[in-house]
C-alpha positions as CSV (number, residue, x, y, z in Angstrom):
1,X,0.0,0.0,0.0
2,X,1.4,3.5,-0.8
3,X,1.1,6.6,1.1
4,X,3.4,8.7,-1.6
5,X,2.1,12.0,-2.1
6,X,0.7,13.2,-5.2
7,X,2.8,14.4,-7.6
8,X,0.2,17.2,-8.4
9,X,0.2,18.1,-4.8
10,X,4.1,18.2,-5.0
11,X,4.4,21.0,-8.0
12,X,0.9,22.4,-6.6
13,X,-0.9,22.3,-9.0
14,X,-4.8,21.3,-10.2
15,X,-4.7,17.5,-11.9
16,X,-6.4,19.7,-14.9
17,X,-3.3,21.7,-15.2
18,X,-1.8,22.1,-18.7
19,X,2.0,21.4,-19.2
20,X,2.7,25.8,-18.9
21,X,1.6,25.6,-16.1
22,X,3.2,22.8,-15.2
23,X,6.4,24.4,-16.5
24,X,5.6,27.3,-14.5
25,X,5.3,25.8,-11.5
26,X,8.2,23.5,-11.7
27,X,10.7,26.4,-12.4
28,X,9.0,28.4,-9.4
29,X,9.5,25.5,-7.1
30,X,13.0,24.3,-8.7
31,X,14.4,27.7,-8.5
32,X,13.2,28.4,-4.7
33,X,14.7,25.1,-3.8
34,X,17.6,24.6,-5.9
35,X,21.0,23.3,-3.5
36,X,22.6,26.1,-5.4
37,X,20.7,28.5,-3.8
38,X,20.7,26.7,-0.6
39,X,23.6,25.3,0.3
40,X,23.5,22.5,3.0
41,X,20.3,22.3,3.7
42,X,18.9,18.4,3.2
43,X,15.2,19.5,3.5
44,X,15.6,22.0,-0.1
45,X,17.7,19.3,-1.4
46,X,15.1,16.6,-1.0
47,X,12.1,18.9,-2.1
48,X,14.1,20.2,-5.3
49,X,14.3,15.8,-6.2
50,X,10.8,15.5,-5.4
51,X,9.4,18.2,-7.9
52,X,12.2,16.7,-10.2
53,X,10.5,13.6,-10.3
54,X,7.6,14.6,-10.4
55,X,8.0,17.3,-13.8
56,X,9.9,14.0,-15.3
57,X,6.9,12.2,-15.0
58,X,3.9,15.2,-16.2
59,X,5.8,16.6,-18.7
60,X,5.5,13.4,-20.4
61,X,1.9,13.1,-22.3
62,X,2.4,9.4,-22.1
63,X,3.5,9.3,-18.3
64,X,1.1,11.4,-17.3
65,X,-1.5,9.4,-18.7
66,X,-0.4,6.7,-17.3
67,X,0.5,8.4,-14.0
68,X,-3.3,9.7,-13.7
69,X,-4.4,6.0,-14.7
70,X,-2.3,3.8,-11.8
71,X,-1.0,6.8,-10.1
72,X,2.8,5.6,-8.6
73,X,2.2,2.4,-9.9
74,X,2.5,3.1,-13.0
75,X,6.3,3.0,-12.7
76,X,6.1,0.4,-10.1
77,X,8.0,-3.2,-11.1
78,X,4.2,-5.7,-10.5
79,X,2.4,-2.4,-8.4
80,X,4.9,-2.3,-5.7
81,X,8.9,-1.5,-5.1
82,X,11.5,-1.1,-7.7
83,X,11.2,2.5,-7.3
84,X,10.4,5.6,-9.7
85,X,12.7,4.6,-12.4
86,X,11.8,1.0,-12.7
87,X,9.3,0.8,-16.0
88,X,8.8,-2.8,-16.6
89,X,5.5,-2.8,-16.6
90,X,5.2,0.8,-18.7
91,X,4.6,-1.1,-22.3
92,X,1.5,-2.8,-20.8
93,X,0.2,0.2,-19.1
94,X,0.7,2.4,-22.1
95,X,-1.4,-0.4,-23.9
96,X,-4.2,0.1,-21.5
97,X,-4.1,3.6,-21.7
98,X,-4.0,4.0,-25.5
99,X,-4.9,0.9,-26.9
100,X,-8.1,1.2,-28.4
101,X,-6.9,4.1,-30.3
102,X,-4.3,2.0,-31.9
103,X,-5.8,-1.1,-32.5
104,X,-6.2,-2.5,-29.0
105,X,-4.3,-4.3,-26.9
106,X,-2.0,-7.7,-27.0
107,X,-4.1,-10.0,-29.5
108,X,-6.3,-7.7,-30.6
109,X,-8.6,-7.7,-27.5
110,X,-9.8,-4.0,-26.4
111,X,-8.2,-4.3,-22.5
112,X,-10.9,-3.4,-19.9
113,X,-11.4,-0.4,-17.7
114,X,-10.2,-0.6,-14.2
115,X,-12.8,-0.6,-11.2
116,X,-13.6,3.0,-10.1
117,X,-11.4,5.8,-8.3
118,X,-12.7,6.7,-4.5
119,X,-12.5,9.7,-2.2
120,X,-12.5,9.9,1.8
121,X,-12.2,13.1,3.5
122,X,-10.4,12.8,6.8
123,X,-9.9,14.9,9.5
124,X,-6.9,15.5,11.7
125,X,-5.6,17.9,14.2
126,X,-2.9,19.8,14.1
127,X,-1.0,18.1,16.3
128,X,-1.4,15.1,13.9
129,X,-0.3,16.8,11.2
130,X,2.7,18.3,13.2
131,X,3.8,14.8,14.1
132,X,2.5,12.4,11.7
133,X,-0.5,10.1,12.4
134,X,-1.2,5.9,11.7
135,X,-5.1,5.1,12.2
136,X,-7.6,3.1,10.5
137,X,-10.6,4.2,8.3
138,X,-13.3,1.8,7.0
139,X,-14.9,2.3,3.7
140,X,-17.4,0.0,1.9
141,X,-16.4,-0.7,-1.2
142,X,-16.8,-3.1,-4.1
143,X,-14.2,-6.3,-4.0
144,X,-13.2,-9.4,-5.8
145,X,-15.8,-11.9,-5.2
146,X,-14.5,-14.9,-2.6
147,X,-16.3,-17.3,-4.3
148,X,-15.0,-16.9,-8.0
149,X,-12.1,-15.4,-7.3
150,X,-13.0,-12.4,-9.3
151,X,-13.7,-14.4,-12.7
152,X,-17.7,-13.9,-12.4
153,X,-18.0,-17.5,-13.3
154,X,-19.4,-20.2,-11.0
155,X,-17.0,-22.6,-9.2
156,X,-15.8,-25.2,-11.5
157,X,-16.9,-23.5,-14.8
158,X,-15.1,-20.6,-16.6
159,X,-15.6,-18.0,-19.0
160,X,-16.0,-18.8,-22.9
161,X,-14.9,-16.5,-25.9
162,X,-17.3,-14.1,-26.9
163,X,-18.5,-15.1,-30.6
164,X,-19.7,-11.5,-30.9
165,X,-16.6,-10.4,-31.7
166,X,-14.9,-13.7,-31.6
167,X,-12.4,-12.6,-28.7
168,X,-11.4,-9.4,-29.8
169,X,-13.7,-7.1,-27.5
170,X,-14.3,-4.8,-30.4
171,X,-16.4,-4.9,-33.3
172,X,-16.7,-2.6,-36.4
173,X,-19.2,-0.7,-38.1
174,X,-19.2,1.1,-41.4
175,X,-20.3,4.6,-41.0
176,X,-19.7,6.3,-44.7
177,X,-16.6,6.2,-45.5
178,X,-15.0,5.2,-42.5
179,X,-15.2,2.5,-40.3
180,X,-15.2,2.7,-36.6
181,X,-14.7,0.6,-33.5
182,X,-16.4,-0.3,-30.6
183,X,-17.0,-2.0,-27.4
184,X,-18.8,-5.4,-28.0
185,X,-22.1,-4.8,-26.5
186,X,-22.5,-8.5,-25.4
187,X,-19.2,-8.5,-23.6
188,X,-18.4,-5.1,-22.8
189,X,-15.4,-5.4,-24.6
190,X,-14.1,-7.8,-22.2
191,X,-13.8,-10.7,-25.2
192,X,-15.5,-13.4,-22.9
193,X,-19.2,-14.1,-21.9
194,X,-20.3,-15.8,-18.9
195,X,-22.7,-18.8,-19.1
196,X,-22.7,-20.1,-15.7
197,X,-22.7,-16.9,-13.5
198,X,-21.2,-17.3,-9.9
199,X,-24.5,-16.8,-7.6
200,X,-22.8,-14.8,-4.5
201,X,-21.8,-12.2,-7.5
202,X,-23.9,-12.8,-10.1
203,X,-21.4,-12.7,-12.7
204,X,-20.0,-9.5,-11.9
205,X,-16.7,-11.3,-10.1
206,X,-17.2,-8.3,-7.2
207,X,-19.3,-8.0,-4.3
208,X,-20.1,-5.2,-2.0
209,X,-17.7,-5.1,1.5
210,X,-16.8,-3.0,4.2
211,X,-12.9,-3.0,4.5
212,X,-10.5,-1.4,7.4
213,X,-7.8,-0.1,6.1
214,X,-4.5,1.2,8.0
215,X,-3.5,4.8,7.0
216,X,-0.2,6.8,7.3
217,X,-0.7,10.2,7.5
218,X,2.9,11.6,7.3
219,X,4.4,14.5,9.1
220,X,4.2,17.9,7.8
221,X,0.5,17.7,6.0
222,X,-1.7,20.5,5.3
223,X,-4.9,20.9,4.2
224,X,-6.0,19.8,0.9
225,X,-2.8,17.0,1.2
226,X,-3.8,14.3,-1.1
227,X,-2.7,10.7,0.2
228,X,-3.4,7.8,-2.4
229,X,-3.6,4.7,-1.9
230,X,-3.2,2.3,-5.0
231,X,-5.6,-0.5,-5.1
232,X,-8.1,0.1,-2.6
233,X,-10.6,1.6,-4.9
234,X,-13.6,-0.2,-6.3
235,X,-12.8,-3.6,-7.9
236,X,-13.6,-3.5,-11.7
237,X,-15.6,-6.0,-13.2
238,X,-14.4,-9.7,-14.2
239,X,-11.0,-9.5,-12.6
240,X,-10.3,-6.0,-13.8
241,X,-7.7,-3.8,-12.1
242,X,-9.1,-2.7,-9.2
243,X,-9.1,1.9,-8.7
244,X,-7.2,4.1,-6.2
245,X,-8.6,5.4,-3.0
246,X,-8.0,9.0,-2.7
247,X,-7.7,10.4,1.0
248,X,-8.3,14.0,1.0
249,X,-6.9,15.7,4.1
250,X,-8.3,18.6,6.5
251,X,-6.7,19.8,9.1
252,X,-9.0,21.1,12.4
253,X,-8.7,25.1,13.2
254,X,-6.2,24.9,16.7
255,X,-6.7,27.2,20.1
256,X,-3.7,28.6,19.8
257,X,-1.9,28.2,16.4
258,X,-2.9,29.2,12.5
259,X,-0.8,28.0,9.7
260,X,0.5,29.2,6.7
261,X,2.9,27.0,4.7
262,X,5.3,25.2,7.2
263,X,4.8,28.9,9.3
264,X,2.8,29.0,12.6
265,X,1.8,32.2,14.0
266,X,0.6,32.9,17.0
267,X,-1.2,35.8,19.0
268,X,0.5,37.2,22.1
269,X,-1.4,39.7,24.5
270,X,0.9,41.1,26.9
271,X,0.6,43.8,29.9
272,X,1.4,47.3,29.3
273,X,4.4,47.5,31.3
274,X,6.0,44.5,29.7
275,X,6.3,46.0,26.5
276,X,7.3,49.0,28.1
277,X,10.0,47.9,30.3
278,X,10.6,44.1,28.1
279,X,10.7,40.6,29.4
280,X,10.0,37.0,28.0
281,X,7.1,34.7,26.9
282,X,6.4,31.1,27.4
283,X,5.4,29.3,24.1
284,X,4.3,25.8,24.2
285,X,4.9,24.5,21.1
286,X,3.4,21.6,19.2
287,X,7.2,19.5,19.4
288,X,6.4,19.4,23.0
289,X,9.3,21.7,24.3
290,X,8.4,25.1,25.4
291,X,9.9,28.3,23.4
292,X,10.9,31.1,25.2
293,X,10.2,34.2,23.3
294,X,12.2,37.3,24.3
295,X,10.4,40.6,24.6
296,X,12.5,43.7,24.1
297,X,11.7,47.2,26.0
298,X,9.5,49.0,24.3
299,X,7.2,46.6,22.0
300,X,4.6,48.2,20.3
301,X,1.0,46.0,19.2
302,X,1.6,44.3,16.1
303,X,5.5,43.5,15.8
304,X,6.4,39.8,14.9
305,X,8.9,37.7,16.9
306,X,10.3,34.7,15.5
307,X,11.7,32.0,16.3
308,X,13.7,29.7,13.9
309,X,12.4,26.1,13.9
310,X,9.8,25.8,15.8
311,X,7.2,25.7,13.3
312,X,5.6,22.6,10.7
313,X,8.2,19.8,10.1
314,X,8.4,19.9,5.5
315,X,6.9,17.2,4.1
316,X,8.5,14.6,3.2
317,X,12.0,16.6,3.8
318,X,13.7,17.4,7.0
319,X,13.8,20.6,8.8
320,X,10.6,22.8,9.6
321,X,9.2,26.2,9.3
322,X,9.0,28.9,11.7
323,X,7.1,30.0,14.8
324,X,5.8,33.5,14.3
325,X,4.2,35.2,18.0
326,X,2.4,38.7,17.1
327,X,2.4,41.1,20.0
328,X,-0.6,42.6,21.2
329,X,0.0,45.2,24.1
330,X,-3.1,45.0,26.2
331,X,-4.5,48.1,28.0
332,X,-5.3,47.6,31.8
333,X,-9.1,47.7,32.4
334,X,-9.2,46.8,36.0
335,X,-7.2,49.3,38.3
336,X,-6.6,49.4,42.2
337,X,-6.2,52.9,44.1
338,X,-2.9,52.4,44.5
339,X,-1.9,51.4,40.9
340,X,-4.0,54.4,39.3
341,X,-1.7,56.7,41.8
342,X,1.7,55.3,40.0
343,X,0.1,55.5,37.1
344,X,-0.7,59.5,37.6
345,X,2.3,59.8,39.5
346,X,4.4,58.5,35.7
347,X,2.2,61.0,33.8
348,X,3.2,63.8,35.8
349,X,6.8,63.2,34.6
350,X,5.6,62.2,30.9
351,X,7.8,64.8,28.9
352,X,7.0,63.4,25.7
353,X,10.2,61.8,24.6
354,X,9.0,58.3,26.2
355,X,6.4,58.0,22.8
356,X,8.2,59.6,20.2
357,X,4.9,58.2,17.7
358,X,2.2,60.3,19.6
359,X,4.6,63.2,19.9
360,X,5.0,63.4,16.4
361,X,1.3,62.6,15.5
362,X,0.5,66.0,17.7
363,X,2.7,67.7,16.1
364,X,1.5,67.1,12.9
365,X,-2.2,68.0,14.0
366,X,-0.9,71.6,15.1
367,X,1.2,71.7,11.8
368,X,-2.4,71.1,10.1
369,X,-4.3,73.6,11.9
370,X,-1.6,76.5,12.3
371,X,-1.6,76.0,8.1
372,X,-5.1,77.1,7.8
């Protein structure tokens, strides 16, 4: 089972992109993450192979065909291993996709759709996505039939050729001057009819289940993440191939954090006199560990502290984003006696110089005035 992320989602882009934008993209990503540019660091080194691979693959009409088809399996030695460069299996696969364009498939016989594509929307936390997450999902969904094995044929019987089209799964009709090709309507282009139907799947060789399947989520995910998981679609028909289940992925809104890329901010309210006369702040931070966040003298509402590494981990890379904290000086609403007297007691020696902002905003309004 796979839990490779979609090349798509890697060059972010829409699966309905066309190969500029595609281009586009991939020289955006490839230049922001080029080792060139980053010397040293493994995370842009393993991001810049990742969109390699995946432009190598979607620039290619034939690839991508394929790739949308079987998804990473396409380039999979048998569905699984051998990596992105293994093609043994391409030929077959680019049969499948173009085949009844060119005169179908190996012996002439149009080869058969496979089952159905599926979506499940998942939710996680952000926590979960922060560190990575293993659970189960259960989905119903068609499968090969136990009974038949997939073949649609009752035990101990088996499927004969189709004298439709004698095999083939195509037959021709003259339309003018041209003659064109189609499905066999008695065996849905399958080359083979059933005469003895299995009775648990009447023929179809799939049966409706409910299956639990284990899930990956990996590290660094962010809404919209696409996780696919070859084979665990519906089962096509007959033995057919069976689809992909697509796991779409949405991250919960958190207390404390928003995100933006592999960036966490975070809002800070803080008392008057710390940002007058500076001090720290206590972050906990979704690694567990607490960040200290210095405060200098004389913060004003709105300024940005960060603090290298403590934000997302980068998917499938190493390294993570930053931790961004917003300051927001809080007035006091709630005053004893004795606090309002210090306070009056610092006004009375207010000269001005201590908000050098206001002092110039005043002097701008008497600039305006003494004008007219």
């Amino acid at each position: 089972m796979s839990t490779q992320v979609d090349y798509y989602e890697l060059l972010e882009c829409e699966r309905t992109a066309d190969a500029g934008t595609l281009k586009t993209a991939y020289r955006k990503l490839a230049m922001k993450y080029h080792p060139d540019k980053n010397a040293g660091c493994k995370d842009s080194e393993a991001r810049f192979k990742a969109v390699s691979e995946a432009y190598d693959v979607l620039k290619d009409p034939q690839k991508r065909a394929a790739y949308d088809r079987f998804g990473h399996a396409a380039f999979q030695q048998g569905g699984s291993g051998g990596g992105a460069q293994d093609f043994g299996g391409f030929s077959d696969i680019f049969e499948s996709v173009f085949g009844e364009f060119m005169g179908g498939g190996r012996g002439g016989r149009q080869q058969a759709r496979r089952g159905a594509d599926l979506r499940y929307d998942m939710e996680v936390t952000l926590e979960q996505a922060f560190h990575g997450h293993e659970t189960e999902i259960t989905v119903d969904v068609s499968a090969p039939c136990d009974t038949c094995h997939g073949s649609g044929a009752k035990p101990g019987t088996h499927a004969a050729t189709c004298r439709q089209c004698n095999g083939h799964g195509k037959v021709r009709a003259q339309q003018g001057f041209f003659v064109v090709e189609r499905a066999c309507p008695v065996c849905q282009g399958s080359g083979q009819v059933i005469a003895d139907p299995c009775g648990d799947c009447r023929g179809e060789g799939r049966v409706d289940k409910t299956k639990t399947l284990s899930v990956n989520v990996p590290a660094g995910v962010d809404e919209g993440t696409r996780i696919r998981l070859t084979g665990e679609g519906e089962a096509g028909a007959r033995g057919v191939p069976p689809g992909d289940l697509y796991i779409f992925l949405h991250v919960k809104r958190h207390a404390l954090f928003e995100r933006e890329g592999t960036t966490l901010f975070a809002r800070a309210p803080i008392s008057f006199t710390t940002a007058a006369l500076g001090g720290s702040l206590a972050i906990p931070g979704l690694d567990g560990r607490t960040h200290e966040v210095k405060i200098p003298a004389g913060i004003q509402s709105g300024k940005q502290l960060r603090q290298r590494g403590a934000g997302m981990p980068v998917l499938q890379g190493r390294g993570a984003g930053d931790l961004v904290v917003q300051i927001e000086v809080e007035t006091p609403t709630k005053l004893s006696v004795r606090q309002r007297e210090l306070l009056e007691m610092f006004r009375e020696t207010e000269t001005g110089d201590e908000c050098p902002e206001s002092q110039g905003f005043f002097a701008k309004l008497k600039g305006v005035f003494a004008a007219e």
